[in-house]
N, C-alpha and C positions, 0 to 999 in steps of 0.2 A: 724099377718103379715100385716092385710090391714089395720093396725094404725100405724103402722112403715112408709110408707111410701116406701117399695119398692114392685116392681110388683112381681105378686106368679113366673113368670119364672127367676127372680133375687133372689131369698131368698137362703138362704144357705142351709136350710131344704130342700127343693127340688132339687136343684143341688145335693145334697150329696146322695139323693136316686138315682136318674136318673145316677152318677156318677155310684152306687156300681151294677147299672143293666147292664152297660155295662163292666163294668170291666169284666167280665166272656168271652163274645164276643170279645172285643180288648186283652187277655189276650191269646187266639187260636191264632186271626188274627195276634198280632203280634210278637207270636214266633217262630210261619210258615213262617214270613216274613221275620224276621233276622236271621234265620236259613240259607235260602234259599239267604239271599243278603251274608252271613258269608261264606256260601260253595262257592257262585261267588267268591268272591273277593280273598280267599284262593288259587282256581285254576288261576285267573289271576297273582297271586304272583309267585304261580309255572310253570306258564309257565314264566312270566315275569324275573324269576333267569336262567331259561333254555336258554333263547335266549338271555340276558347279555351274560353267559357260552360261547355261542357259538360264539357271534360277539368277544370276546375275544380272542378265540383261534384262529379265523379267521385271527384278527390283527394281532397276533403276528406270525404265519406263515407266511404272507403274508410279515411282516418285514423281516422273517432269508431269504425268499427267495430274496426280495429285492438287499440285503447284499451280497448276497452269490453265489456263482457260479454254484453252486450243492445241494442237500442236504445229501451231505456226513456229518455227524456231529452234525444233527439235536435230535438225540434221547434223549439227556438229557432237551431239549425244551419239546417235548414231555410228557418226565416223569413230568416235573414240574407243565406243565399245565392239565396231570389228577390227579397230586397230589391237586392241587387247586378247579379242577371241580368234581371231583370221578365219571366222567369218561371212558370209553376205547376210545382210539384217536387212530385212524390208516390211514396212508399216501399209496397215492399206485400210482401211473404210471399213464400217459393217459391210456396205454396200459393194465393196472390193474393190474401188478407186484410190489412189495413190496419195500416200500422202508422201514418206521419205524411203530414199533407196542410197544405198552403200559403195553398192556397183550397178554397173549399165547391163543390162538385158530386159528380156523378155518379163511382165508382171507372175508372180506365182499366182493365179489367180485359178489357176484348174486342180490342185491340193488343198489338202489340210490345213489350216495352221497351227503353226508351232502352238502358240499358246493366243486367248483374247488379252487384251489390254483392257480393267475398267475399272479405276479408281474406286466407283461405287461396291464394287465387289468386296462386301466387308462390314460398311466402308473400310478402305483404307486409310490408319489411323493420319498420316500426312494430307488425308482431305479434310483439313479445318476449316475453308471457305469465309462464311460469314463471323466465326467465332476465332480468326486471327484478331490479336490486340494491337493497336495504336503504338507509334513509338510512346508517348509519353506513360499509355498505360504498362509497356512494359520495362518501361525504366520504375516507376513506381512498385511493381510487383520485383523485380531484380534487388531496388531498395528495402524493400520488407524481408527477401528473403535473406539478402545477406546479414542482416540484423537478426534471423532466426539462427544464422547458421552460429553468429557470433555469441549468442544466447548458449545453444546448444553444448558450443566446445566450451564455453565455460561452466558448464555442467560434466564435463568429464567423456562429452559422447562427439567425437568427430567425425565430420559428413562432409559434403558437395553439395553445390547447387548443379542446379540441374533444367534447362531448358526443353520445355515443350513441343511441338511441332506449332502451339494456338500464340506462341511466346509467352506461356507462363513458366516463371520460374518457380519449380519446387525445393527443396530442402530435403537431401535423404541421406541419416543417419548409416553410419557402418558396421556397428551392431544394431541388432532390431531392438533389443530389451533394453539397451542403455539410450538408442534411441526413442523408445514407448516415453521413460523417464523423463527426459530431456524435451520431448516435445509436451507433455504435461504442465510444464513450466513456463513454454516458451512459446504459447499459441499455436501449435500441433503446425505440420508440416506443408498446410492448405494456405492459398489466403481468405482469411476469416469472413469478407464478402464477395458479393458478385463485383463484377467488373461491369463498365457498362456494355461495352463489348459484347461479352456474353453474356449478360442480362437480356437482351435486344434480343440477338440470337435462341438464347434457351426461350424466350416467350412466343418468340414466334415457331418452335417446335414445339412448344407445351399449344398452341392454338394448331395447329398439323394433325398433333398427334391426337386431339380430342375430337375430332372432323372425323379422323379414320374410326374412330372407335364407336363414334356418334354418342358420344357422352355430354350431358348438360352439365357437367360440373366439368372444369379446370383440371387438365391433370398436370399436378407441379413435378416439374424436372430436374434437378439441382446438377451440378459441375461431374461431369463424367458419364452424364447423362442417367443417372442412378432417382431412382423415383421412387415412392413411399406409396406409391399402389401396391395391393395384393399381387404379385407377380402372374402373369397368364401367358402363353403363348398367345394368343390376341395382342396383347400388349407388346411383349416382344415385336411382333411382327408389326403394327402399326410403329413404333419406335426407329424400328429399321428403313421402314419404305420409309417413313416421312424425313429421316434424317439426309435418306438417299436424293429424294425430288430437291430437299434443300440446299443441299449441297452441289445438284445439278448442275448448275448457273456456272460453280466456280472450278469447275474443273473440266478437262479435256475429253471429248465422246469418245465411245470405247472405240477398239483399233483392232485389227488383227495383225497378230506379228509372226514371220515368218523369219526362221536362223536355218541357212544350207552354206552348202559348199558355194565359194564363190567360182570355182572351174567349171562347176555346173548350172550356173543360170541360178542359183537360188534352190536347185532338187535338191533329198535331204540327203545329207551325208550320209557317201558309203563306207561302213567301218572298214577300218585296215589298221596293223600294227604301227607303230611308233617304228623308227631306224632304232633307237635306245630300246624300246623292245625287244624288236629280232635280234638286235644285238646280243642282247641281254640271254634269251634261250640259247643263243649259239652256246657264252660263255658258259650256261648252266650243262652242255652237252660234253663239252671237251674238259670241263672241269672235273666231272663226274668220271668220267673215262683216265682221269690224269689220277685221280684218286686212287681207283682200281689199284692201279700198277704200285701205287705209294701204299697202297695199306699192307700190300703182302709185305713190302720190304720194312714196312713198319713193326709188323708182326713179329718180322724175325730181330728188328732192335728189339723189341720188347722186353725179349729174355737178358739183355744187357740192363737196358736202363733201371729196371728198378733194383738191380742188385748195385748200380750206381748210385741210387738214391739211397737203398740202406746204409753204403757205408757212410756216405755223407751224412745222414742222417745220427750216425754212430758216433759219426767224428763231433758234431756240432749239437750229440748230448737233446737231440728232439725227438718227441715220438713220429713212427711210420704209420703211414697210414694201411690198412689190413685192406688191399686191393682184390682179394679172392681167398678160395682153400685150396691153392695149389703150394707148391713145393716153396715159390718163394709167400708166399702168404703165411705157412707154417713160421718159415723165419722170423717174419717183422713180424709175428706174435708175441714170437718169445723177446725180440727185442721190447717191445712196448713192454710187454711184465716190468724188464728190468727197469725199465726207465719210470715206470710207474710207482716201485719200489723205490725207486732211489727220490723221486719228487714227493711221496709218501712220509719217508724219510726227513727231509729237509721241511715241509710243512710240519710236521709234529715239532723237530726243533724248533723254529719258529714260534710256534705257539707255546711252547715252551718258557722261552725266555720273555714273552708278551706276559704268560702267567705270573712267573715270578718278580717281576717289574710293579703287576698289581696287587699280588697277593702279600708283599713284603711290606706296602706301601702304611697301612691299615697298623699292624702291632710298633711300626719303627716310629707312624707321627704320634703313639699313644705312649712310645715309651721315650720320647722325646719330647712332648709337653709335659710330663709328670717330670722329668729332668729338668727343666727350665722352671717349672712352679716350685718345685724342692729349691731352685737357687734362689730365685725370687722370695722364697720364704713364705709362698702362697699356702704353701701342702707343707706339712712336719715330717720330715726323713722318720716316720716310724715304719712297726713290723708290718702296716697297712700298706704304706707306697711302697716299701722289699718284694712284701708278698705278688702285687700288682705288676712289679715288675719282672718278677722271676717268673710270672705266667705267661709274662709277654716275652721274653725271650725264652723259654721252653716254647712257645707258640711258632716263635721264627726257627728255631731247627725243625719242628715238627713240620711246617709248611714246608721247607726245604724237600725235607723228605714225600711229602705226599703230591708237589708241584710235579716233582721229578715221577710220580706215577700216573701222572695226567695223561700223560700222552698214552699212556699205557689203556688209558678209560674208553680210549677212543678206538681200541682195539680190544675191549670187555674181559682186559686182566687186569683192572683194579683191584687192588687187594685191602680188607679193611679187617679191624681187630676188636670185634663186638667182645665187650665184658660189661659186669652189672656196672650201673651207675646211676648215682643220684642226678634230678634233673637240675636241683638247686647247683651241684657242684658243677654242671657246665651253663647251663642257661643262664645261671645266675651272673656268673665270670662274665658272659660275652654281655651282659647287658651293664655290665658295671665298665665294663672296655670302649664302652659308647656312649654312658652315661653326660661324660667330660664334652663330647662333640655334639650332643645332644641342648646340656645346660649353654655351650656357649653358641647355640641356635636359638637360645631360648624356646626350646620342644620339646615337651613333656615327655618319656618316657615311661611308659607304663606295663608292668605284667602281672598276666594271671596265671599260674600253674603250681602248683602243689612242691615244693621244695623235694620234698620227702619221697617221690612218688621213683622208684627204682624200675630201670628195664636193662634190657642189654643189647647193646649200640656200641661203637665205635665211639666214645668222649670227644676224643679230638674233630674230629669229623665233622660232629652233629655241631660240637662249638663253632666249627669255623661256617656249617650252612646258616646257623645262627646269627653268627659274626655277620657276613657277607649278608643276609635281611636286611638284618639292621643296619648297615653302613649304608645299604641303598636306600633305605626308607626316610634315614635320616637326612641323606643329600639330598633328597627330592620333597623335602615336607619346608613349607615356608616358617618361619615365625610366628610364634603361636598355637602352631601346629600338635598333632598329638602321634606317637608311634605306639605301639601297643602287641606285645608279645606275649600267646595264650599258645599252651601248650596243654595235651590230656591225651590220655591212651583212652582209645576208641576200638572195642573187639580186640585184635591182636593188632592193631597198629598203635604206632606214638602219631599226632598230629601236631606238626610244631605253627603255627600262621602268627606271618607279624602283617601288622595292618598301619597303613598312614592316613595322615588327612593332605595329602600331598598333590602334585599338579596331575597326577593321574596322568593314564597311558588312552592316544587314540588306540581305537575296534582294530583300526587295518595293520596297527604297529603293535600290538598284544600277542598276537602268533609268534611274533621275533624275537622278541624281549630275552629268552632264553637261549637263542644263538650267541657265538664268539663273538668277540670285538664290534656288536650291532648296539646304538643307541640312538635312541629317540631324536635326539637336536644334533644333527651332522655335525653344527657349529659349533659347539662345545668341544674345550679341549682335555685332553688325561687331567688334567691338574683339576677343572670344573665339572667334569661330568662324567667320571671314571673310566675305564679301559674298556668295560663292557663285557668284563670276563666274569664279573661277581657272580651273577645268576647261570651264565653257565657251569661254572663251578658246580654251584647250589645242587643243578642239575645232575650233573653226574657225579656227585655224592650220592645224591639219594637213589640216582639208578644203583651205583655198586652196593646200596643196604638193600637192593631188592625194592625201590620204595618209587615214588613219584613226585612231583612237582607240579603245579598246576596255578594259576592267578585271573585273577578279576581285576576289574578295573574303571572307574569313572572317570570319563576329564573332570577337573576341577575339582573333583570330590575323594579320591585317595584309591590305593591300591590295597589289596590283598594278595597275601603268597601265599599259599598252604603245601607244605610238604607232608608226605605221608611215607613212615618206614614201619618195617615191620617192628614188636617192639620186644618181640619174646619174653621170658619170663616175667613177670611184674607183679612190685610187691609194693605196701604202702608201711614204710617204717614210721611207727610214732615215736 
């Protein structure tokens, strides 16, 4: 093991004993523990199904009495809900007299009860009593509101109608803000008067509520019971009682309700597990214990299987996952190297031939419209269009050569070949190479920099970061539009910026812009909105001069580039 190279508390021999000495230990400790977490969560299920049970049955009583005047009628409620709960539900008087019983025995009348029964408690919003509407008025209000709702979706915001407990029907939107809009338009979500229904109603709680408060003026109420008094806990509370006495009349007196065991007379329920529970713990005991015995022999596959997956892993050319720093983990290290080299490998190609696809594209349609304008007899075959063209094909072996070192940029041995040069002699070139693509955009082309001004750069290079500006600036500037390339040495650097009046780059999409193959409009294809390699390029041109790249940007108002390289010696030839 001390030639292998891993330390003795890493080796798998040693973990595999240490491992089967505690299995014994963790083996007690953790089927006392899931035992013990299995029996918890078992009686939290069962009480958690009991108090569901109950807040059930609560609702639904609390709805008949809502409803209802009495609880003359109630009994088949009853039956239904111990036929769902199993069970015994018995109803009884403030005064502890009978009203409904589920099963036959003895009254619970010497306990607790479960819970009161009383509408008024609240109220409870289904105790609308005198403020229920009419069939005719709620067919009228069901008519307004389907007419809001139809209003609505043809505003772009669709919703439901929605009925009340009083039968009014509302209107509510599915978004809120396109609903805000939509009801703006469409006589808001309410109906825009009283009913008489609840006109009648609301006046005789505005005359309630003024009694309680002993006010000589009127306190007006409107729908939801929402008043344009100074708010008071006074107020409040006269609002409450009085709504309560009003409502009195039409609902059922409160009740006591009582939920027990029906094997026991009605007594409450005495907790005990579920058969599916105990069940349940057994399985969690002999499962735990079935484990034990499977994990040691697990252990000892272990040393197999992953030297199984490496070579699969070998065979079908994928990387291993680094499952430790033991002996086989050293392995599937060195595998992953390889494979990462060789995936390494294969993305640089790739990008590779994506480069030269874009970069070729640019000097072959310049030296192919100047070939078609020479035949058309547009341009005169002189030593002007030769000259134009000998650039551009000097330009395409040149690119050959420096695509082929791209991939190399990316591993920071780009190699470049700084000698003096004039700016005129390349700036000038790339702007005349775009000129053509330019006029037949009809976009102005324009530059400011000193012909004469000598530094020492890389020619070709700095032409093609130049080139690649302006080929983007130019696809992305509309008609009419202006590009503009100003160039000056600044301290010891050249500053080269072209600028457009073009569609400009959104804030969130300006970070990327200088990534591979990344452009603004997904939908755009190579042919319309280029490969997306120009500005990375751009980029690591001017990292290999030691220099940088950087851009601004407005929507609708144009973009900015500015490259910065260093510029060494510099001279201004008159």
């Amino acid at each position: 093991m001390a030639g292998s190279g891993v330390p003795m508390h890493r080796s798998i021999v040693v973990r595999l004993l240490a491992t089967s000495i505690l299995v014994a230990v963790c083996a007690v400790v953790g089927t006392a523990w899931l035992a013990v977490e299995t029996t918890t969560q078992a009686i939290r299920q069962e009480q958690g199904r009991s108090l569901a049970d109950d807040r059930h049955v609560y609702d639904v009583l609390t709805g008949f009495a809502a409803t209802h005047r009495g609880w003359d009628g109630v009994a088949p409620t009853l039956d239904q809900l111990a036929q769902r709960t199993g069970q015994r539900i018995t109803l009884l008087t403030a005064d502890r007299q009978p009203i409904a019983d589920t099963h036959p025995g003895a009254w619970p009348t010497d306990r607790r009860p479960t819970a009161t029964i009383d509408p008024l408690d609240g109220p409870d919003p289904r105790a609308v009593g005198p403020y229920r509407l009419t069939r005719d008025e709620r067919a009228l209000v069901r008519k307004w509101a389907d007419g809001v709702l139809g209003c609505m979706q043809s505003h772009g915001a669709p919703g439901e109608t929605v009925e009340e407990p009083t039968g009014r029907w509302t209107v509510r939107a599915r978004s809120a803000a396109i609903g805000d809009i939509a009801a703006m338009s469409c006589g808001g979500v309410h109906y825009p008067e009283r009913i008489q229904t609840e006109a009648t109603a609301l006046s005789d709680l505005e005359r309630r509520v003024t009694r309680c408060l002993g006010s000589k003026r009127t306190v007006g109420i409107g729908p939801g019971f929402v008043t344009k008094e100074e708010p008071s806990p006074k107020l409040d509370a006269c609002i409450t009682s009085s709504r309560r006495d009003q409502l009195r009349p039409y609902v059922a007196p409160p009740a006591l309700l009582y939920v027990g065991d029906p094997a026991t007379s009605g007594e409450p329920e005495v907790f005990s597990l579920s058969g599916d529970n105990l069940a349940s713990i057994a399985w969690v005991i002999g499962a735990v214990l079935t484990l034990t015995v499977a994990f040691t022999v697990l252990m000892g596959l272990r040393l197999v299987r992953p030297l199984r997956a490496l070579t699969a892993a070998a065979g079908a050319r994928q990387p291993m996952p680094v499952a430790g720093r033991d002996e086989i983990g050293h392995l599937a290290t060195v595998l992953n190297d390889l494979a990462e080299g060789r995936d390494r490998s294969e993305r640089q190609r790739k990008a590779m031939i994506s480069d030269i696809a874009h970069e070729l594209r640019n000097p072959t349609t310049n030296i192919q419209s100047w070939l078609e304008a020479a035949e058309d007899g547009v341009t005169p075959t002189d030593s002007h269009l030769l000259t134009l063209l000998l650039n551009e094909t000097s330009q395409l072996s040149r690119i050959l050569d420096d695509l082929r070192d791209l991939a190399a940029a990316d591993a920071g041995t780009l190699r470049i070949h700084p000698e003096p040069m004039r700016l005129g002699d390349v700036l000038g070139v790339a702007v005349e190479a775009h000129r053509g693509a330019a006029e037949a955009g009809r976009i102005q082309l324009t530059t400011l920099f000193d012909p004469r001004t000598t530094v020492v750069a890389d020619p070709v290079r700095l032409r093609q970061v130049a080139g690649n500006l302006l080929s983007n600036a130019v696809r992305h500037t509309p008609p009419g539009g202006t590009v503009a390339l100003r160039a000056d040495v600044t301290g010891p650097d050249l500053l080269i910026e072209v600028s457009d009046t073009g569609t400009g780059i959104a804030p969130d999409d300006l970070p990327h812009i200088f990534d591979r193959f990344w452009r603004a409009d997904r939908s755009r294809g190579r042919n319309t909105g280029g490969s997306g390699l120009g500005l990375a390029i751009v980029r690591d041109l001017a990292g290999a001069h030691g220099g940088t790249v950087h851009a601004v940007s407005t929507l609708a108002a144009g973009t900015t580039v500015t490259v910065r390289v260093p510029a060494g010696p510099v001279s201004d030839t008159s």
